[in-house]
Phi, psi and omega in degrees: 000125162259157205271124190262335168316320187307356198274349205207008144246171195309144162282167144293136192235137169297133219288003200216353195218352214016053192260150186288106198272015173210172195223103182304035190330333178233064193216036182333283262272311192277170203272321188295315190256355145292317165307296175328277160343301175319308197311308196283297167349287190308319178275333195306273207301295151029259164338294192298313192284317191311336162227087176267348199284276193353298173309319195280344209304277164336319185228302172304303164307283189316312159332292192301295190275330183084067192256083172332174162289349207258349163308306199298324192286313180336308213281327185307277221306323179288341168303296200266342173320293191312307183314286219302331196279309204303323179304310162295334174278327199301301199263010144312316173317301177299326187295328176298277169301312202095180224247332196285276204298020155264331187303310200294328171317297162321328181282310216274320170306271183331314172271358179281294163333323181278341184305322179310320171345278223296002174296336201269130176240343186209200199279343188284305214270000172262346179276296161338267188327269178331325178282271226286342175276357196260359156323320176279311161344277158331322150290056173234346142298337171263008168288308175275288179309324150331283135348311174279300166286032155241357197226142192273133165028275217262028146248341223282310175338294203299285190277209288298359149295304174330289205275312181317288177302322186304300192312320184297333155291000169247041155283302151011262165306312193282008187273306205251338206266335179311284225279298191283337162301337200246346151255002167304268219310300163303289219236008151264315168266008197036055150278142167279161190304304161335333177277298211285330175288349172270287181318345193290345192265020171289325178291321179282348156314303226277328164336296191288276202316347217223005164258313173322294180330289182330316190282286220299330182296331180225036178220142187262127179324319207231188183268312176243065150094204180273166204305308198283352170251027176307290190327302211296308217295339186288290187330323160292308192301316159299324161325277208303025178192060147058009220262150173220166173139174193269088193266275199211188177260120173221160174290154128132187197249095187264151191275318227231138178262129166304160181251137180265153176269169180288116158105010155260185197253153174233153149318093181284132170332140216337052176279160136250090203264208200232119134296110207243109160210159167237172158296010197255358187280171170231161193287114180276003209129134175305145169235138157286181198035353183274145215255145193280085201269147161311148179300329174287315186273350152280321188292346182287303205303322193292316177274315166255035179224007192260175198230111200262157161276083197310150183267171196286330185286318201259358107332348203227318186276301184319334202282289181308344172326089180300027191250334149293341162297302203297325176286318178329281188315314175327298189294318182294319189285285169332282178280007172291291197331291179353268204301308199283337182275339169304339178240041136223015172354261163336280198278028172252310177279332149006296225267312171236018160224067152345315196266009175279331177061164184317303183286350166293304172322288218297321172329304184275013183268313179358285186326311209297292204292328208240032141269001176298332182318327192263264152023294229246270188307341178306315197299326193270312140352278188307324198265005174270359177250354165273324182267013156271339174248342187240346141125227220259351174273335185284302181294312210292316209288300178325269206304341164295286183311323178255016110326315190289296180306318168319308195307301161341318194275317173324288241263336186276319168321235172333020137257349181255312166061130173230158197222017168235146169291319165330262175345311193291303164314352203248358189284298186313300200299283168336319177294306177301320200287305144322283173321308186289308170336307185316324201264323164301312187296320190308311170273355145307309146330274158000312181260035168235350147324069226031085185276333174292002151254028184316332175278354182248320165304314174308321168271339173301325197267336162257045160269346180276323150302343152289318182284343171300293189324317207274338197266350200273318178302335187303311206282308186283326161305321185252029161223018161086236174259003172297049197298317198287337171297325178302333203256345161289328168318304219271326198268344169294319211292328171300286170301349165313295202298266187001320161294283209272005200234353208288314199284352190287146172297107180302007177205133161308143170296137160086011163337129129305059197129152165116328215255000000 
């Protein structure tokens, strides 16, 4: 049964890593639902300016620069190139840095480019323009890692659904907030459309700056504290409930020493060693919140759950792994959709309910976007309530069923090109409620897969979601205004991979964590 207290009092926090086994969503005060706000918050404006163009695109922009269609699908397509590199680099960064100062990096690289809008006078300069603003993309990997690291196992699904969808929603949202700035903007300030679509993008600049500023004044890298003291803060936490035995390697110089069995090893004063603990210590004392685990299963957390900086050899296998391929792929299909139908939307229904006009379309392109609210975390729910009766086979199994369907919807989508509205809308909508779930289940997954890399899965599966957006914006670029063949194409390419990705083990054998 659930507890609705959970939304806004202190969690029970796991005992070895102090990540939040419940989620204060209205609890700023506390440090886990203040991290939480940031996360989802940093990305929602994120979202919203990288597809601040789309909404305006299609009749105002293009007028004003004389934009061909095949300019308009380039900018779609360039858009997402940067998001695919900055994601491969993002999550290494975090596995380095941690993850809030690569988000804030990211926020911050990104928005002086959207500040820029009024710079663009022709199509090089909206291409220009469009590759660099596509920098907020990338944060929803240190978004998603941030995330993994304040919330525990049997939540993590849950919040990195959460902070994912809300955020996502604000592909959405900039569908109704663009639009509605650029006529604010004509008939209150009497600005001409040449103008006024350029200052709108001044409001998600000046948002996004003054949220970053925010992450670094009141949020903490880690649950316990900075980044670079993760390795010490687990080891005091095993110190203090008696635990010894062999976790992982780390540097540096400890205050507090562990207790050993005869003939083991400790860490020498500014060496680099071995943590030396086993399962065989007692418990020195109670903590509050803290929630109650086995002694084997803190030293599992302790040893595969901590997030390490990988050498280039143990990098190249995770990256090659096949269990990374399956969130890649998933992901390649799911959020690729995502993104290339959010930037033709609009102008797929423009093509067939004219009469809907530019702010009519965009609105019901909206729709699209701003069901990830529900949509995204349902996918995350569900698969944190499946893997409580089914472990790490119950998500995989979840992600799988809602690719193949989405794929169904796609394919019903784009065969039917419906000229009624109902139908279309209610087609879209069915479509979104799969996918986006898809996009949730996924990341849910995600942190039990090589967690001591997480910031390198995380950014590998989402860049595999980029190179989707981009081959799936190519498949739409080159077939024009034939939108319903594009989305049955996508909907086939989807149950292929799925169907071929269904049989791989959602975790490596013999994994340590994760489990």
């Amino acid at each position: 049964m659930f507890d609705p207290t959970l939304l806004w009092r202190a969690p029970e926090v796991n005992p070895v890593n102090r990540k939040a086994r419940s989620i204060p969503a209205f609890n700023p005060i506390n440090v886990y639902g203040r991290v939480f706000s940031f996360a989802w918050f940093g990305f929602f404006l994120a979202f919203w300016s990288w597809y601040a163009f789309p909404p305006l695109l299609t009749v105002t922009i293009a007028k004003d620069l004389k934009l061909t269609p095949v300019d308009i699908a380039n900018s779609n397509i360039i858009a997402l190139v940067a998001t695919l590199l900055v994601r491969l680099v993002a999550g290494p960064a975090c596995d380095r840095f941690g993850p809030r100062y690569t988000f804030v990096g990211c926020l911050l690289a990104g928005a002086l480019p959207t500040a820029l809008a009024g710079a663009v006078y022709n199509a090089k300069g909206l291409l220009a323009l469009r590759f660099f603003v596509g920098i907020l993309g990338g944060s929803f990997v240190p978004c998603q890692v941030w995330s993994t690291g304040f919330f525990d196992k049997n939540i993590v699904g849950t919040a990195n659904a959460f902070t994912g969808g809300l955020g996502n929603a604000g592909g959405g949202v900039t569908y109704f907030l663009m639009p509605a700035i650029f006529d604010s903007l004509v008939s209150n300030q009497h600005l001409s459309a040449h103008v006024a679509w350029r200052v709108a993008f001044i409001v998600p600049f000046i948002a996004i700056c003054v949220v970053a500023i925010g992450m670094l004044i009141f949020c903490p890298d880690t649950p316990t504290g900075k980044w670079s003291d993760r390795h010490k803060s687990v080891q005091q936490s095993l110190v203090a409930h008696g635990i010894t035995g062999n976790v992982v390697d780390i540097p540096g110089e400890f205050t507090e020493k562990p207790a050993h069995s005869p003939g083991s090893n400790s860490p020498s004063g500014g060496s680099t060693g071995k943590l030396e603990y086993n399962a065989s210590g007692k418990h020195t004392g109670s903590f509050d919140h803290e929630a109650q685990i086995g002694e084997q299963q803190m030293l599992d957390t302790a040893r595969g759950e901590v997030i390490v900086k990988p050498s280039l050899k143990e990098a190249i296998h995770v990256i090659i792994s096949p269990q990374t391929l399956v969130t890649a792929g998933c992901y390649f299909c799911s959020f690729g959709a995502e993104l290339a139908i959010n930037s033709i939307l609009g102008a797929y229904y423009l093509k067939n309910f004219a009469k809907l006009n530019q702010t009519g379309t965009g609105r019901w392109a909206a729709m699209f976007g701003l069901l990830n609210i529900a949509f995204r975390p349902l996918g995350g729910i569900v698969s944190d309530l499946l893997y409580r009766n089914f472990g790490v086979w119950g998500k995989k199994g979840l992600l799988h069923t809602y690719g193949i369907i989405t794929g169904a919807f796609l394919i019903a989508i784009g065969v039917t090109n419906s000229l009624d509205h109902n139908t279309m809308f209610g087609l879209i909508a069915g479509m979104a409620f799969f996918l986006e779930g898809g996009n949730g289940a996924n990341y849910s997954l995600v942190p039990h897969v090589h967690p001591q890399a997480n910031g390198m899965i995380s950014g590998c599966t989402g860049a595999a979601g980029n190179l989707g957006g981009i081959i799936f914006a190519i498949i739409f670029r080159y077939n024009g205004k034939d939108y319903g063949k594009v989305f049955w194409i996508i909907g086939v390419i989807t149950i292929s991979i799925n169907l071929s990705l269904s049989w791989i083990r959602p975790i490596p054998k013999g994994q340590i964590g994760g489990h």
